[in-house]
C-alpha positions in Angstrom: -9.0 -8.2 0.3 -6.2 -8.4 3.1 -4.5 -5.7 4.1 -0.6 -5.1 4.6 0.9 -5.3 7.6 1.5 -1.6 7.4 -2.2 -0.8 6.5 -3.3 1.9 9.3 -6.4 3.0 7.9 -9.5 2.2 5.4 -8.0 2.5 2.1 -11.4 1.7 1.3 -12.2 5.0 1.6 -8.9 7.1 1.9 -8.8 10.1 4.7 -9.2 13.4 2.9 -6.0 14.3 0.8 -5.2 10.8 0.7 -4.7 8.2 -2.3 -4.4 4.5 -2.0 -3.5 2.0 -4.5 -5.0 -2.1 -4.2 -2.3 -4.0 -5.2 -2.2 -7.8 -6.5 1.3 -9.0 -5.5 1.9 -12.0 -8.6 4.8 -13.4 -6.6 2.6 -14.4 -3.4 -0.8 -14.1 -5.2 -2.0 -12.0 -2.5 -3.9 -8.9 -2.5 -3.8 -5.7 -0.7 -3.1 -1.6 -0.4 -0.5 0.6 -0.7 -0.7 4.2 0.8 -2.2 5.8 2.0 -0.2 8.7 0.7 -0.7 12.4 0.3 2.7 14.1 -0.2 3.8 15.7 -3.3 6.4 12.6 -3.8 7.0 9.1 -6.5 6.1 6.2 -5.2 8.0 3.0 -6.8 5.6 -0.1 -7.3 7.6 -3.2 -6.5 8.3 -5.2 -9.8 6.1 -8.2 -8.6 2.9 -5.7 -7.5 0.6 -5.0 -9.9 -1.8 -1.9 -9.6 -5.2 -3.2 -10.1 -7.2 -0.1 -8.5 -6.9 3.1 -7.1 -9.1 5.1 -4.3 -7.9 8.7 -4.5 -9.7 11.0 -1.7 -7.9 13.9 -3.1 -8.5 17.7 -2.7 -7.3 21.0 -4.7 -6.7 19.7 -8.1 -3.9 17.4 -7.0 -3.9 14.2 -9.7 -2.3 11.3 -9.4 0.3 10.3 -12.6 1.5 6.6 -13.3 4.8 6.2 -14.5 5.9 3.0 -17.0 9.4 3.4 -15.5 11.1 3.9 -11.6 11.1 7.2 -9.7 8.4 8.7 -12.3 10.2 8.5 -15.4 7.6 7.7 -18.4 3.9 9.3 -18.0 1.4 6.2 -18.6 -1.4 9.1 -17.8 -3.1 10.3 -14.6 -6.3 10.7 -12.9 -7.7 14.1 -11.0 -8.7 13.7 -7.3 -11.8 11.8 -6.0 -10.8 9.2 -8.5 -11.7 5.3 -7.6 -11.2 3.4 -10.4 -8.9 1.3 -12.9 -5.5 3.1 -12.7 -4.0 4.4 -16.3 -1.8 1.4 -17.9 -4.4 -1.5 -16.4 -5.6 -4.0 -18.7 -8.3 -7.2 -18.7 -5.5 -9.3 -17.7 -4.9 -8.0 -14.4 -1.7 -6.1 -15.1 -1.0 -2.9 -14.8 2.3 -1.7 -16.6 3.0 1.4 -13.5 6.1 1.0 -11.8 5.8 4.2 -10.1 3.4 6.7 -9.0 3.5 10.8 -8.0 0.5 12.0 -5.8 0.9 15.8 -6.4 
């Protein structure tokens, strides 16, 4: 799994209060992660980066919703913290329909 440029730490395993998503970019057919992130805030996934798994180090009952449309518009469904795992909308084929996230 490479990591993006940006990458500054182990999405592996996220810092406390952190999510991270593993991303598998079907334009460059590369892999690598997203995040991490921890504010109360949407994320837009890039139309080309598919959402193939997600390590959520999360505390306080904050959960993590996908969104079928931009700037969380369209609940898919979410997942409560200390989550790693499939992300809501994956399927067999590698796809994941999210084109946005919230962490809150």
């Amino acid at each position: 799994m490479a990591a993006s440029p940006a990458q500054a730490v182990d999405c592996n395993l996220p810092p406390v209060g952190d999510m991270c998503l593993h991303i598998h970019n079907t334009d460059t057919n590369t892999w690598y992660w997203l995040g991490p992130w921890n504010a109360c805030a949407v994320h837009n996934i890039a139309i080309d980066e598919q959402a193939t798994w997600i390590n959520n180090n999360q505390v306080g009952g904050v959960r993590t919703t996908f969104y079928y449309g931009r700037d969380g518009k369209n609940p898919i469904g979410s997942v409560a913290q200390d989550y790693s795992g499939r992300p809501p909308g994956y399927t067999d084929s590698d796809l994941s329909s999210a084109q946005s996230v919230r962490v809150c």
